[in-house]
N, C-alpha and C positions, 0 to 999 in steps of 0.2 A: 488230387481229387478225392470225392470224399465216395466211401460204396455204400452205393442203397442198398436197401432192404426192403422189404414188405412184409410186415408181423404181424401173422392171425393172432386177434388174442379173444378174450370173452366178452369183450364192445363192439368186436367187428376187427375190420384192418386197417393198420398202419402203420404209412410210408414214414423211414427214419432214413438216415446217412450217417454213417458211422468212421469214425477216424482217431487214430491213438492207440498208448497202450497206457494200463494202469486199471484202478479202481475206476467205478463205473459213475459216469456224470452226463446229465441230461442237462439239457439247454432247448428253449422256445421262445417263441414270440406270441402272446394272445392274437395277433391278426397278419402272420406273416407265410409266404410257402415257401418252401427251403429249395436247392436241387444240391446237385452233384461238387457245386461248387462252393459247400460250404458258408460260412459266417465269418465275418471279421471278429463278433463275438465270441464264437466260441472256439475260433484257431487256437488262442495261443493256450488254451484249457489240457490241449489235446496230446501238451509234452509231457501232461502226469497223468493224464486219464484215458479210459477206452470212451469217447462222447459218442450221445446218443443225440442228435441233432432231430426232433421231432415236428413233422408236418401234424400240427394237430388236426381235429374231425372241420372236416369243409375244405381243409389245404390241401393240395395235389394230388398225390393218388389214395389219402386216406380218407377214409369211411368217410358218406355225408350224414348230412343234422336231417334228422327226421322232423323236427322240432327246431325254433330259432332260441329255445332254452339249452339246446345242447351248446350251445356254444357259449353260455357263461364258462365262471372260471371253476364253481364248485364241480359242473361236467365234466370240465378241461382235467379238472385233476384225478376223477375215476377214471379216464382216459389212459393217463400217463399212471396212474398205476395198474394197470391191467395191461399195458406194456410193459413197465416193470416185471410184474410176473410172469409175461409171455417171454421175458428175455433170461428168466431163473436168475435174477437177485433179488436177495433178502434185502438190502436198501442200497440204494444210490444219490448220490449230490447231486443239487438241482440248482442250476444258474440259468438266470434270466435277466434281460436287460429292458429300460421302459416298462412298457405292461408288461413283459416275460415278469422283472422284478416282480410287479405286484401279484404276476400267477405266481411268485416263489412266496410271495407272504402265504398268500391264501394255502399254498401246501404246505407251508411250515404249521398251519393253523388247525389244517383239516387231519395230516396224514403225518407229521414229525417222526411216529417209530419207522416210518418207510425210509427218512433221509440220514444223510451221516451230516449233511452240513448244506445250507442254503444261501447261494450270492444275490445279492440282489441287487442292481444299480440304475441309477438314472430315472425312478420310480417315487410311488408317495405310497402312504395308505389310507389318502383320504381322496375324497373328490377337490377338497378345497383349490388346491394347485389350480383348478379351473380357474379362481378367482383370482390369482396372485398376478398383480400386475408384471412381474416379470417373466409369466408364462405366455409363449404365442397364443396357449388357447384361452387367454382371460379376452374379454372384450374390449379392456381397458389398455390390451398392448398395441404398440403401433403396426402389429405386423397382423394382428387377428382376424382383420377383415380380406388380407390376402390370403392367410394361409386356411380361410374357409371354403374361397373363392378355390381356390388348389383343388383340398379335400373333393368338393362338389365335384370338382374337372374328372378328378381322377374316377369317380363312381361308374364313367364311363364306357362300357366296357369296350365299345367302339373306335376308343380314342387310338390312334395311330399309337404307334411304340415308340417312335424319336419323341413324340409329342408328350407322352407319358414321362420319359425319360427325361424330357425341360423341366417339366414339373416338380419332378423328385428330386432334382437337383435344387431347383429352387428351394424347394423345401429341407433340404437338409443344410444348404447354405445361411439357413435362419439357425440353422441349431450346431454352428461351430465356430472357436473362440477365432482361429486364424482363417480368414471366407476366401484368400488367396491360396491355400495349400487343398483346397477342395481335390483336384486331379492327383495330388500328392496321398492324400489320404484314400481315395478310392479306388483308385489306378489299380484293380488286384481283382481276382477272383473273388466275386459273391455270390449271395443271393437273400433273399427277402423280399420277395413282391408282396405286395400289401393283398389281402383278401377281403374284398367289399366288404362280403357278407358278416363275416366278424370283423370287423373295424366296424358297423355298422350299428352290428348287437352292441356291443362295447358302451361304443357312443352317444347310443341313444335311449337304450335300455338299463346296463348294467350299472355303468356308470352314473345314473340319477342319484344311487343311494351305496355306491362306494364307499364302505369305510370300516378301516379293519383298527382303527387305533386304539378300543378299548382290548383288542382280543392281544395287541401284539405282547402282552406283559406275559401272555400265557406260551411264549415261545419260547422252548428250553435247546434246541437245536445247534448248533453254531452256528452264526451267523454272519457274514460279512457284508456289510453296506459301504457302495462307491458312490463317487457323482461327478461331476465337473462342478469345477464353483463358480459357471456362468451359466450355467444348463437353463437354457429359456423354453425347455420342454415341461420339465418338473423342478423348477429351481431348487437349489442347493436345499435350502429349509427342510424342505420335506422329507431328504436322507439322512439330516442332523435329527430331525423328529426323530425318525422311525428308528436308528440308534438308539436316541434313549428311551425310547419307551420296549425296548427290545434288551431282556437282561442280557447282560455280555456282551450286546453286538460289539463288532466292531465296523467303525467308519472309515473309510480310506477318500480321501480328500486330493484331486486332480486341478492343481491350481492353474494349468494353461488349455483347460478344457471347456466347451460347451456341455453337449448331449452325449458326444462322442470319442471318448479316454481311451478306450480300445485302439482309436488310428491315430488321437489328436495327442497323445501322451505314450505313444509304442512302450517305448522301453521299462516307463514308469508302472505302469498295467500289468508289464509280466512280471516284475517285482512285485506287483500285487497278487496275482497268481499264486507264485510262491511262496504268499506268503499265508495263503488260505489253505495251504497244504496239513 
């Protein structure tokens, strides 16, 4: 299990779950709430680093948005570093997965002397991916009008919890290479409930004018970009983009993966781990 905490710091409080030993490494999600039970994303982190697994502002017991501008990503990232500081380091590594990745652009963009090094996976730096026929969320994929249909269900806050739990399954059954090993790969302590309210900013705000692709040349940080080469969240393209247009990145490439390399690729992943050391 992972142990919380509750960090005053100069934005307010916030809830983190801390697990590991090592140099210090932050992981989020732009619209996720964490508990005690950790991430599939950010376990295997946790063999070389002290992880800082953060509920950002509107998730669980951390600070709310005064404002539904607090919840972009330029907010998101005064946030985490004012937790930074509340925790006394000089800089920390920041991995994020999906939108985490793209909150890891946007810090590698805004805040680089704070980081030692930025992973970023399963992610784009544009909005475009909206359009890419191989993305669930283009209009033009065969799945788009279900997994709208989902989204909408889920806004519910009403909705029963098995019921909830159909859904998300569903939905992550869209976003994996092998859709029989689904129990195989989740079967384990998690957590990530999705949080309306930012999924909501995200999606309907932020998201209009998404796009960090001219800034990325201006990242000198280390970098590491993952993806699955079937990922029908943010197709592959968009991690080979953000590679090159990123000096140095490097790419890591998960050939029997969807969205999800972390469960769908175990052993391969923590070879990647190790290798962003």
């Amino acid at each position: 299990m992972w142990e919380q905490r509750l960090i005053e710091t100069s934005r307010g409080m916030f809830e983190i779950f801390v697990k590991g030993s090592g140099s210090p490494l932050c992981v989020t999600h732009l619209y996720s709430e964490f508990n005690s039970n950790g991430n599939t994303v950010a376990n295997p982190f946790t063999e070389y680093h002290t992880v800082y697994l953060v509920n950002l502002r509107g998730a669980g017991q951390s600070a709310p948005s005064l404002t539904e501008h607090d919840l972009n990503m330029r907010e998101s990232v005064k946030d985490l570093e004012a937790i930074r500081e509340a925790l006394h380091h000089e800089k920390w590594a920041f991995a994020g997965h999906s939108t985490g990745g793209m909150l890891a652009l946007v810090y590698a963009i805004l805040a680089e002397q704070s980081l030692t090094k930025v992973i970023s996976g399963g992610a784009a730096a544009s909005n475009e991916y909206m359009r890419h026929k191989g993305s669930i969320y283009c209009k033009d994929n065969e799945n788009n009008k279900r997994i709208r249909e989902i989204m909408q269900q889920l806004n519910d806050s009403q909705m029963p919890l098995e019921e909830r739990r159909k859904l998300n399954r569903e939905w992550t059954e869209m976003s994996i290479f092998y859709k029989d090993r689904y129990d195989e790969y989740f079967n384990r302590p998690n957590s990530g409930k999705v949080v309306s309210d930012r999924l909501n900013y995200y999606s309907y705000v932020e998201l209009k004018n998404y796009d960090l692709r001219t800034q990325l040349p201006e990242i000198t940080v280390p970098t590491y970009i993952y993806c699955g080469l079937y990922d029908t969240q943010c197709p592959y393209d968009f991690s080979r983009e953000m590679a090159e247009l990123i000096p140095n990145a490097k790419l890591f490439t998960f050939d029997e993966s969807n969205h999800y390399p972390f469960v769908e690729e175990e052993e391969k992943f923590a070879e990647f781990v190790k290798a962003t050391l």
